[in-house]
C-alpha positions as CSV (number, residue, x, y, z in Angstrom):
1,X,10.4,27.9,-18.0
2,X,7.1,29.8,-18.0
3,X,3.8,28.5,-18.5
4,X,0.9,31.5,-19.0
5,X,-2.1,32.3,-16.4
6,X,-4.6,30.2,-18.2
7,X,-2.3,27.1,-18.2
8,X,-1.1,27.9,-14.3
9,X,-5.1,27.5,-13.5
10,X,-5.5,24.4,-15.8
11,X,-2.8,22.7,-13.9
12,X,-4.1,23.3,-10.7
13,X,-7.7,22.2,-11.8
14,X,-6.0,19.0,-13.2
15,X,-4.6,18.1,-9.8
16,X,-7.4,18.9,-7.9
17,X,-9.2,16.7,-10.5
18,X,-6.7,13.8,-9.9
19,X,-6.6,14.2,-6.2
20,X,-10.3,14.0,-5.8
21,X,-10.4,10.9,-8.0
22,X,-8.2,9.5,-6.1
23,X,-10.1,10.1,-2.9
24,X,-13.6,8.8,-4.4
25,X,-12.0,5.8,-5.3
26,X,-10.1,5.3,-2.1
27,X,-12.9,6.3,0.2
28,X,-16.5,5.7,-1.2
29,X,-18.2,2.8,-3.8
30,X,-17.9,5.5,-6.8
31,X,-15.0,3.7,-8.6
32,X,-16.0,4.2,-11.8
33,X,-16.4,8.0,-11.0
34,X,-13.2,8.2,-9.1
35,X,-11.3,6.9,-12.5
36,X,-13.5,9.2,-14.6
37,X,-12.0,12.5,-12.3
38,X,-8.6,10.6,-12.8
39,X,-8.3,10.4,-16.5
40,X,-9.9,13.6,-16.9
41,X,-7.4,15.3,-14.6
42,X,-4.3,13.4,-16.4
43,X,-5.6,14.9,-19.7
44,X,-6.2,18.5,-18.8
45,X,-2.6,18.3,-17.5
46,X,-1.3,17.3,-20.7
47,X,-3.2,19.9,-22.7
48,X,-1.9,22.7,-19.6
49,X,1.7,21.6,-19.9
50,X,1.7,21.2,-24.1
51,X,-0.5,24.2,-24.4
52,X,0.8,26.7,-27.0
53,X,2.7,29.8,-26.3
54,X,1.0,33.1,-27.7
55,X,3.0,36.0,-27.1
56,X,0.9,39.6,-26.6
57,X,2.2,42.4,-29.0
């Protein structure tokens, strides 16, 4: 399986996103914040992983 570029970046960007939640929940008095960056990664990585393929001509 092959995912394109744009969706290779998007899932990197979505675990960074989850990571970093992760750590402002676990390390600072931002929880609300922390979840935020948690969710938001968790949906990018859906929309990365179910993104279309478009094939170039």
């Amino acid at each position: 399986m092959s995912i394109s570029r744009t969706s290779q970046v998007a899932l990197i960007l979505s675990i960074a996103l989850v990571v970093s939640g992760a750590l402002v929940v676990t390390f600072s008095d931002l929880g609300i914040l922390g979840w935020v960056l948690i969710v938001l990664g968790i949906v990018a990585e859906i929309i990365a992983v179910t993104r279309k393929r478009t094939v170039l001509q």
